[in-house]
PyMOL Python script that loads the backbone (N, CA, C, O; Angstrom):
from pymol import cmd

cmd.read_pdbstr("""\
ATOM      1  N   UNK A   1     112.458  81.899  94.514  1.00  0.00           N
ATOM      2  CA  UNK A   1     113.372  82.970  94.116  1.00  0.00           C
ATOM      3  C   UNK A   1     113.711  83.813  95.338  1.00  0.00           C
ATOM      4  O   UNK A   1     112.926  84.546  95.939  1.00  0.00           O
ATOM      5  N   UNK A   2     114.631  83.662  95.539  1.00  0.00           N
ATOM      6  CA  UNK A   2     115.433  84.987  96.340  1.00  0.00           C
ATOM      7  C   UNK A   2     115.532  86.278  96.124  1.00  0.00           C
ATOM      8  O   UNK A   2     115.828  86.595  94.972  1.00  0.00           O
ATOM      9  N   UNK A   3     115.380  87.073  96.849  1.00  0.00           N
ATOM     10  CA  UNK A   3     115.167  88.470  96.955  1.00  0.00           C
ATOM     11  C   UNK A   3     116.276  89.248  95.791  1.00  0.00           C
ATOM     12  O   UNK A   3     115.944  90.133  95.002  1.00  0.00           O
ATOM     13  N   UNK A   4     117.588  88.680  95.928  1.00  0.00           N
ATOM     14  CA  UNK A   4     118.735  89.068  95.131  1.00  0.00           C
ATOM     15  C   UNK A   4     118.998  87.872  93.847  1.00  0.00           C
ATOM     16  O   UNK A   4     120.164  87.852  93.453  1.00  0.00           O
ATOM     17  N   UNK A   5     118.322  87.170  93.360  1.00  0.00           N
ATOM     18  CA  UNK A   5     118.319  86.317  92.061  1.00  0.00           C
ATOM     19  C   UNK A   5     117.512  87.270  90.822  1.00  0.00           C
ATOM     20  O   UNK A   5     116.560  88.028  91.008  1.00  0.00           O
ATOM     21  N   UNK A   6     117.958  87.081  89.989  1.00  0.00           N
ATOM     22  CA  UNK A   6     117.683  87.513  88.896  1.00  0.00           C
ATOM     23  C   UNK A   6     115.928  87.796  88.603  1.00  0.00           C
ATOM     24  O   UNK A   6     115.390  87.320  89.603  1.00  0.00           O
ATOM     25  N   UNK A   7     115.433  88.049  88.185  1.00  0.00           N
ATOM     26  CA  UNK A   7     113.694  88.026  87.708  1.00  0.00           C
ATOM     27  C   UNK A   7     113.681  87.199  86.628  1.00  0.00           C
ATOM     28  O   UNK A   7     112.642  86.547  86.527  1.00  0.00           O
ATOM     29  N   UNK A   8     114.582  87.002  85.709  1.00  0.00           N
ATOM     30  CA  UNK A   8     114.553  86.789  84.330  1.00  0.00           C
ATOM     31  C   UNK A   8     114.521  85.164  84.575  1.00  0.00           C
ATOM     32  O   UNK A   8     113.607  84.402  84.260  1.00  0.00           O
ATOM     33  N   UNK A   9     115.525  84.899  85.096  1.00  0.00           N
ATOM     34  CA  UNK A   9     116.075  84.002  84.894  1.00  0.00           C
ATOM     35  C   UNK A   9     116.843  82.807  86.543  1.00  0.00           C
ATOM     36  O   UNK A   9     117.411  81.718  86.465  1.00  0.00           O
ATOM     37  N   UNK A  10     116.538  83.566  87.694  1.00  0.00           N
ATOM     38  CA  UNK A  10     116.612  83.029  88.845  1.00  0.00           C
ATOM     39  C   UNK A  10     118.372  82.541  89.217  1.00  0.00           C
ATOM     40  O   UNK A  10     118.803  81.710  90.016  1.00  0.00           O
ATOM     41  N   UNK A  11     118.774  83.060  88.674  1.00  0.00           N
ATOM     42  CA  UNK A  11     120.512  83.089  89.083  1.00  0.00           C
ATOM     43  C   UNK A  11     120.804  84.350  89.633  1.00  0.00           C
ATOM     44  O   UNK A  11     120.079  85.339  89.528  1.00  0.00           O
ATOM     45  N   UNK A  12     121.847  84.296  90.202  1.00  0.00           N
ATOM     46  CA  UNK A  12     122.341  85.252  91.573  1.00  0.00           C
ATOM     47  C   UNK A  12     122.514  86.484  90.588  1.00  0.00           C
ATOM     48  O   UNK A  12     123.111  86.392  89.516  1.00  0.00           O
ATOM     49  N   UNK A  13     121.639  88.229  91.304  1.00  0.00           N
ATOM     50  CA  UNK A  13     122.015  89.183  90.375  1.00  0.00           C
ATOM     51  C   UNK A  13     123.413  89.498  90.622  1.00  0.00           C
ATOM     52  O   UNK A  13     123.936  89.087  91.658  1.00  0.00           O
ATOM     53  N   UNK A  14     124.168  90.279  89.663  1.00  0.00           N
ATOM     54  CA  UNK A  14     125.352  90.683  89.310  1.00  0.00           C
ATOM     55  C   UNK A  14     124.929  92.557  89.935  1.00  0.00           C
ATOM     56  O   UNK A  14     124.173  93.448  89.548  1.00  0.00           O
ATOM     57  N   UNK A  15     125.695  92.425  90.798  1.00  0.00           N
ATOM     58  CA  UNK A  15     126.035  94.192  91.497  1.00  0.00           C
ATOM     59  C   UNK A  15     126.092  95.396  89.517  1.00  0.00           C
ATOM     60  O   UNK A  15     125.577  96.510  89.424  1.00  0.00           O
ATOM     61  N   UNK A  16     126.679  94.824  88.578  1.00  0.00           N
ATOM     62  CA  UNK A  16     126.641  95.931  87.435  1.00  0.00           C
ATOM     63  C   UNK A  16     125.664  95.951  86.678  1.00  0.00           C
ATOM     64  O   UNK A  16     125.548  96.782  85.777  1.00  0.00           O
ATOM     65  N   UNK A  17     124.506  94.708  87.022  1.00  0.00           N
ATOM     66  CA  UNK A  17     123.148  94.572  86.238  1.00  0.00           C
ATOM     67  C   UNK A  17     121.942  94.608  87.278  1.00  0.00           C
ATOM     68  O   UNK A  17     120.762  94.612  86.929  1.00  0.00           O
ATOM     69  N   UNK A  18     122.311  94.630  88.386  1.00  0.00           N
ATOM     70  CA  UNK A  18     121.368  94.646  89.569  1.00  0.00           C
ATOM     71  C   UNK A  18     120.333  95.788  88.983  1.00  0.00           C
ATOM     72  O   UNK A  18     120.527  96.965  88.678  1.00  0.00           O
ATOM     73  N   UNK A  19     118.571  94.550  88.935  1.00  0.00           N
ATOM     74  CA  UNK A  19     118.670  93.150  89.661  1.00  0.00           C
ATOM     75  C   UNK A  19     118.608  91.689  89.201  1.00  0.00           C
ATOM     76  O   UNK A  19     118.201  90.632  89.682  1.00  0.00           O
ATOM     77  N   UNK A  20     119.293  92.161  87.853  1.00  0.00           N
ATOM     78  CA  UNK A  20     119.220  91.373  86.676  1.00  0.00           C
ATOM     79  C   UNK A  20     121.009  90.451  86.912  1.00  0.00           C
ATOM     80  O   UNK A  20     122.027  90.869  87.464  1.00  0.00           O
ATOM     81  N   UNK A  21     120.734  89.152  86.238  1.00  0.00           N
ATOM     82  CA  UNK A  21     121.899  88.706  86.909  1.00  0.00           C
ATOM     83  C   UNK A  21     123.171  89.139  85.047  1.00  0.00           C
ATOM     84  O   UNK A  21     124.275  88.773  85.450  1.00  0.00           O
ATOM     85  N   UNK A  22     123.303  89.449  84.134  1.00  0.00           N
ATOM     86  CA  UNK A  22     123.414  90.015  82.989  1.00  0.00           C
ATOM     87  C   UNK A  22     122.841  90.691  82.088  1.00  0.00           C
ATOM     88  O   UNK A  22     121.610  90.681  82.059  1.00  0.00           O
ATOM     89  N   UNK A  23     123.684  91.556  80.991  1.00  0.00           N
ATOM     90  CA  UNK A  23     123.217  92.206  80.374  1.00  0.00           C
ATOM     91  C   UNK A  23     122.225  91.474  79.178  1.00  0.00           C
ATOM     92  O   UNK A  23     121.657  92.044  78.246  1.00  0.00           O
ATOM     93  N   UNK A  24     122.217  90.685  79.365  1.00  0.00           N
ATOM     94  CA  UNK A  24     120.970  89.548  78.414  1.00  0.00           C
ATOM     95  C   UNK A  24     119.619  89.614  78.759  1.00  0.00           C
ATOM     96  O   UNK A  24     118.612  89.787  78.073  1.00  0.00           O
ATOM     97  N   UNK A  25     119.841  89.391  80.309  1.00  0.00           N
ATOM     98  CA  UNK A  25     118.639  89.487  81.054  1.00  0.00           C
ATOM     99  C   UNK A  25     117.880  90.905  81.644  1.00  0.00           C
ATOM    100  O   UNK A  25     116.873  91.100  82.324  1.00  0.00           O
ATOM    101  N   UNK A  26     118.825  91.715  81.067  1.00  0.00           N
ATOM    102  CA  UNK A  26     118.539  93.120  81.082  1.00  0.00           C
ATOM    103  C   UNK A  26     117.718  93.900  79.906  1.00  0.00           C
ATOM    104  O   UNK A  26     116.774  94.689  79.935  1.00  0.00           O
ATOM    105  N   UNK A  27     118.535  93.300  78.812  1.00  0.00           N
ATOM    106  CA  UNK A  27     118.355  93.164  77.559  1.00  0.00           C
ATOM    107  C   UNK A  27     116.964  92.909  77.566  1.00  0.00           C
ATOM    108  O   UNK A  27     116.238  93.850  77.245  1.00  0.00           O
ATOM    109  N   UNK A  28     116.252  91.426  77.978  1.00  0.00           N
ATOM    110  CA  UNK A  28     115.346  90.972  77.532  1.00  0.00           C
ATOM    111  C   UNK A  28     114.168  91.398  78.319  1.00  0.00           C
ATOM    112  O   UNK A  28     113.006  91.225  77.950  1.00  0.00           O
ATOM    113  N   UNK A  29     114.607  92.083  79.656  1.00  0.00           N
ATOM    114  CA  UNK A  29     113.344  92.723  80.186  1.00  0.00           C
ATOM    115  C   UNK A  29     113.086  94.087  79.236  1.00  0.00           C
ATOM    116  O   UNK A  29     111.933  94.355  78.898  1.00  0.00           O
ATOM    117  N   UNK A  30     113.872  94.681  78.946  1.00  0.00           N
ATOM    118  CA  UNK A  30     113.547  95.870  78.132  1.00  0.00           C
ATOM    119  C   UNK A  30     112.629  95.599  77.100  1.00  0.00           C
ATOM    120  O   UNK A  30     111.611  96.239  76.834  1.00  0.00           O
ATOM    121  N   UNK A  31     113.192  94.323  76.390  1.00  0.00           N
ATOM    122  CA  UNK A  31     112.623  94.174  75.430  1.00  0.00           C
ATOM    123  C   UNK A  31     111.112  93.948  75.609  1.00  0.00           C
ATOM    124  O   UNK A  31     110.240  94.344  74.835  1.00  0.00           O
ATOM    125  N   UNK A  32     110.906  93.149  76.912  1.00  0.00           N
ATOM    126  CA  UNK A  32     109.546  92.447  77.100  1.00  0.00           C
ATOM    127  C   UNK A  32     108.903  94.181  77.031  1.00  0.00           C
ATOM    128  O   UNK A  32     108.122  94.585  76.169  1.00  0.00           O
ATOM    129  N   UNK A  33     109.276  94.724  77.776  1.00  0.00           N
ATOM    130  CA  UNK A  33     108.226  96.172  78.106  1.00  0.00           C
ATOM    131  C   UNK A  33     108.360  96.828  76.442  1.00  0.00           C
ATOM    132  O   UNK A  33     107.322  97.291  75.968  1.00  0.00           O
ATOM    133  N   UNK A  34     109.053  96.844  75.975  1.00  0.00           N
ATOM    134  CA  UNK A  34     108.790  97.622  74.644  1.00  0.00           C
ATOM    135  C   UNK A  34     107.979  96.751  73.591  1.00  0.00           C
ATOM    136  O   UNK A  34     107.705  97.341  72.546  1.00  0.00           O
ATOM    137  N   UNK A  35     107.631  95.674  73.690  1.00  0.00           N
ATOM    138  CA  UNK A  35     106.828  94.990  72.655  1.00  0.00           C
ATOM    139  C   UNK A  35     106.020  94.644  73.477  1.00  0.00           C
ATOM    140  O   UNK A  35     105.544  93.555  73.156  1.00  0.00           O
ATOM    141  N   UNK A  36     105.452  95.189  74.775  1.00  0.00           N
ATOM    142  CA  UNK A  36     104.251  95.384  75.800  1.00  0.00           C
ATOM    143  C   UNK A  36     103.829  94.003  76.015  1.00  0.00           C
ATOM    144  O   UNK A  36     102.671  93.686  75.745  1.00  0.00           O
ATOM    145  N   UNK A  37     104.879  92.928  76.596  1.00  0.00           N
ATOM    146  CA  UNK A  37     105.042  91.974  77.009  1.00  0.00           C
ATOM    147  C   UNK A  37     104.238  92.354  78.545  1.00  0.00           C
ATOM    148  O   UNK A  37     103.308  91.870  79.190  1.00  0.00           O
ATOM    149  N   UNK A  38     104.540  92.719  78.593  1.00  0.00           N
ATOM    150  CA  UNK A  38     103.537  93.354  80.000  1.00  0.00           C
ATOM    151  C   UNK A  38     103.062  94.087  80.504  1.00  0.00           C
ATOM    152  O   UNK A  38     103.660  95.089  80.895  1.00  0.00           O
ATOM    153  N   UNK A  39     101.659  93.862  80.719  1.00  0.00           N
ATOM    154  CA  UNK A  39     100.453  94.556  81.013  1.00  0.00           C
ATOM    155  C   UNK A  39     100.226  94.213  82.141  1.00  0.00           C
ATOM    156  O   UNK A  39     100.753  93.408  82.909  1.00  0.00           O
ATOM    157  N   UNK A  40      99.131  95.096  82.213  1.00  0.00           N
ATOM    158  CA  UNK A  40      98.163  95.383  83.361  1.00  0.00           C
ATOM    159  C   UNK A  40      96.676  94.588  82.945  1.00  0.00           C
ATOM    160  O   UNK A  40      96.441  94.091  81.844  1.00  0.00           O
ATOM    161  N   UNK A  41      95.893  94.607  83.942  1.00  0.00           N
ATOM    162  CA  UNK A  41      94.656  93.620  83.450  1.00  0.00           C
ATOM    163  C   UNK A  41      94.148  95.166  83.551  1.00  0.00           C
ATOM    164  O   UNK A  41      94.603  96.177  84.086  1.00  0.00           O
ATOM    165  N   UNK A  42      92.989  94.867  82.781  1.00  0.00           N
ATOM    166  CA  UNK A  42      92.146  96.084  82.835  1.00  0.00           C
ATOM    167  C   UNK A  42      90.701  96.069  82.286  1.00  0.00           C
ATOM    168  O   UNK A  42      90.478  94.866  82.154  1.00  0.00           O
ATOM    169  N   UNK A  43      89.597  96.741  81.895  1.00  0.00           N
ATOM    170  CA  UNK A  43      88.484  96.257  81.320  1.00  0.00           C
ATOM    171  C   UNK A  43      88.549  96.910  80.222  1.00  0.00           C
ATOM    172  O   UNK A  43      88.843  98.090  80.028  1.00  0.00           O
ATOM    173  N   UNK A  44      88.121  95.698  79.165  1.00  0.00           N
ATOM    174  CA  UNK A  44      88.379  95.893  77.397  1.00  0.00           C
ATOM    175  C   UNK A  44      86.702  97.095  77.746  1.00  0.00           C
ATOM    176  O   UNK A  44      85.740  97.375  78.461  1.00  0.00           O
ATOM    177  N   UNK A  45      87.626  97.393  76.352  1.00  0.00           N
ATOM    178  CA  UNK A  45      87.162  99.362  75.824  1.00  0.00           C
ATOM    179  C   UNK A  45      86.667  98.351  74.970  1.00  0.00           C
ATOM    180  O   UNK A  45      86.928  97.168  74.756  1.00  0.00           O
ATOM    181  N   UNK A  46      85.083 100.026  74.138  1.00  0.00           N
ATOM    182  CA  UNK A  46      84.828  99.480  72.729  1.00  0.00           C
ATOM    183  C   UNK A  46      85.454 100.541  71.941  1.00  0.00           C
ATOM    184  O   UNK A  46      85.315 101.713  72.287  1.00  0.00           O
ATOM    185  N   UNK A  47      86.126 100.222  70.918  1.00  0.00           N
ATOM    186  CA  UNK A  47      87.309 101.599  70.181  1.00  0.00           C
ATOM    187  C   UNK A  47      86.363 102.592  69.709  1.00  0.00           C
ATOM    188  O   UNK A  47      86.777 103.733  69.507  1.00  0.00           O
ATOM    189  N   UNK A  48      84.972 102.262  69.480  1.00  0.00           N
ATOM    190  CA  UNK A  48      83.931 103.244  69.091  1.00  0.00           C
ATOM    191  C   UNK A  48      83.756 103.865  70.157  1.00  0.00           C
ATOM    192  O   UNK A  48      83.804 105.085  69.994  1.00  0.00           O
ATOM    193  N   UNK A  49      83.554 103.501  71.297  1.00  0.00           N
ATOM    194  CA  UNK A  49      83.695 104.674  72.851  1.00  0.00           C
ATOM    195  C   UNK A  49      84.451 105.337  73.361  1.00  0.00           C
ATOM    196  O   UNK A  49      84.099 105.993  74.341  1.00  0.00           O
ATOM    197  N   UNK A  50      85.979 105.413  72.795  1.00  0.00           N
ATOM    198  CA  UNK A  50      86.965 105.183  73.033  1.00  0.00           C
ATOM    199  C   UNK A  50      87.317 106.878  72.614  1.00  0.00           C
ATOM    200  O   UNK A  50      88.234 107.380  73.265  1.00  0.00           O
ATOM    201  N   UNK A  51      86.887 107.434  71.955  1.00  0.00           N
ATOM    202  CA  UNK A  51      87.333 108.228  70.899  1.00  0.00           C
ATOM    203  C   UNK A  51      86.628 109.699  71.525  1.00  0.00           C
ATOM    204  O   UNK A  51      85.435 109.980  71.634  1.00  0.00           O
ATOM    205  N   UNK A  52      87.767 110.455  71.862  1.00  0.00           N
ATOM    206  CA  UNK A  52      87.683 111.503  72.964  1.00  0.00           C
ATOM    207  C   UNK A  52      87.905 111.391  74.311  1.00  0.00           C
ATOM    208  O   UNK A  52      88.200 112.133  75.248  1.00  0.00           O
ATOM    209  N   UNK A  53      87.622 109.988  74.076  1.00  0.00           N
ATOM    210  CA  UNK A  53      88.286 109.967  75.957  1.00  0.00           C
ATOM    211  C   UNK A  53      89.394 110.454  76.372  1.00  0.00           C
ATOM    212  O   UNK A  53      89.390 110.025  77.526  1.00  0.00           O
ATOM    213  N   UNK A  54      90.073 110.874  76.294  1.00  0.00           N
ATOM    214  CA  UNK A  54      91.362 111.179  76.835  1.00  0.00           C
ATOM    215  C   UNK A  54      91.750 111.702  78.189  1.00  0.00           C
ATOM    216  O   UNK A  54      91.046 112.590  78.671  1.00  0.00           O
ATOM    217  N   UNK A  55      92.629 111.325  78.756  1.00  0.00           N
ATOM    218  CA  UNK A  55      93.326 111.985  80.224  1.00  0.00           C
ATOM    219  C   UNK A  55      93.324 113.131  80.206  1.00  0.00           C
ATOM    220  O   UNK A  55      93.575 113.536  79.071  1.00  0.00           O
ATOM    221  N   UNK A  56      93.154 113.960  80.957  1.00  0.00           N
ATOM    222  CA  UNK A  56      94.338 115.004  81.552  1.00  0.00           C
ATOM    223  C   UNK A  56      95.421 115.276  80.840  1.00  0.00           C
ATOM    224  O   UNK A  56      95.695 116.230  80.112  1.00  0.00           O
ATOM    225  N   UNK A  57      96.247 113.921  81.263  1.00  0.00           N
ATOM    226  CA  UNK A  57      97.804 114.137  80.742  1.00  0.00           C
ATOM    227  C   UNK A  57      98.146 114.168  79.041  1.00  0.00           C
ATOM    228  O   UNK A  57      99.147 114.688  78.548  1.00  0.00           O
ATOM    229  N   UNK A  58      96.991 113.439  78.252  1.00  0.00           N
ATOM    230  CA  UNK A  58      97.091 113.086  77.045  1.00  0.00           C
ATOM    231  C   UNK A  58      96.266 114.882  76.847  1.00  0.00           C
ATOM    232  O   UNK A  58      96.628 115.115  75.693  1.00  0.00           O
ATOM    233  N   UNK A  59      95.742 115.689  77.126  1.00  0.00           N
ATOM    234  CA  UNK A  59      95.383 116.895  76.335  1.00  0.00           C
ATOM    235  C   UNK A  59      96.524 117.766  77.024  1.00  0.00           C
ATOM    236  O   UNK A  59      96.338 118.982  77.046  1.00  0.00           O
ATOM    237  N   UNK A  60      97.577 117.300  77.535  1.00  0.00           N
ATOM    238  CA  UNK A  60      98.298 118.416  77.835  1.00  0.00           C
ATOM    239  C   UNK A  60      98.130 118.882  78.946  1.00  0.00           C
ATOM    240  O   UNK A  60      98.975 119.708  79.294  1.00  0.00           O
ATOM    241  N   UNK A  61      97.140 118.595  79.812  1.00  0.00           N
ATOM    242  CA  UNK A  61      97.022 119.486  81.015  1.00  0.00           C
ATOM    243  C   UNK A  61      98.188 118.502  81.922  1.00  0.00           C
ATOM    244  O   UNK A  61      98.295 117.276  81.956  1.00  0.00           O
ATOM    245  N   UNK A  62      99.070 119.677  82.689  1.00  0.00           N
ATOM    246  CA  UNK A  62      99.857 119.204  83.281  1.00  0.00           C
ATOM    247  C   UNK A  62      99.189 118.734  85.178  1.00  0.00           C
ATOM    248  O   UNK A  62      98.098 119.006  85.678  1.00  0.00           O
ATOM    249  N   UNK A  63     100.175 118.106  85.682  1.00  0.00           N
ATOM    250  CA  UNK A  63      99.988 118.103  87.202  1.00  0.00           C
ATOM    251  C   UNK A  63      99.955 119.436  87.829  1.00  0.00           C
ATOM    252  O   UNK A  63      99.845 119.514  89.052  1.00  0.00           O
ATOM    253  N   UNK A  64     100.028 120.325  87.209  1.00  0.00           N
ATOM    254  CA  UNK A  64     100.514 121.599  88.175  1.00  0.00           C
ATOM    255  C   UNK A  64      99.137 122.230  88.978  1.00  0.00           C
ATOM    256  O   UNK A  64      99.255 123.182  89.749  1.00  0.00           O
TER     257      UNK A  64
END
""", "prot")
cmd.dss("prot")
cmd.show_as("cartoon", "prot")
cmd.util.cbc("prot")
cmd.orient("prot")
């Protein structure tokens, strides 16, 4: 794959979908991230340990 080919799909991107070569393949990356088509590796939690953990960002405390 070339630097300027599509991700989706490996055809030349289009300058109005860049860096996607159409709105299909634009389409379908969105889609992958909203039905969490892609992740991160990470180490499995037990949901019983799980409970209070929270960030920073998840109680509200901001970056400031």
């Amino acid at each position: 794959m070339k630097r300027d080919d599509c991700p989706i799909c490996d055809k030349p991107a289009d300058p109005a979908f860049k860096p996607f070569c159409s709105r299909g393949c634009k389409d379908r990356d969105l889609l992958q991230w909203l039905g969490e088509g892609y992740r991160l590796p990470g180490a499995s939690i037990d949901p019983d340990d799980a409970t209070g953990a929270q960030s920073g960002l998840d109680r509200g405390d901001g970056p400031d």
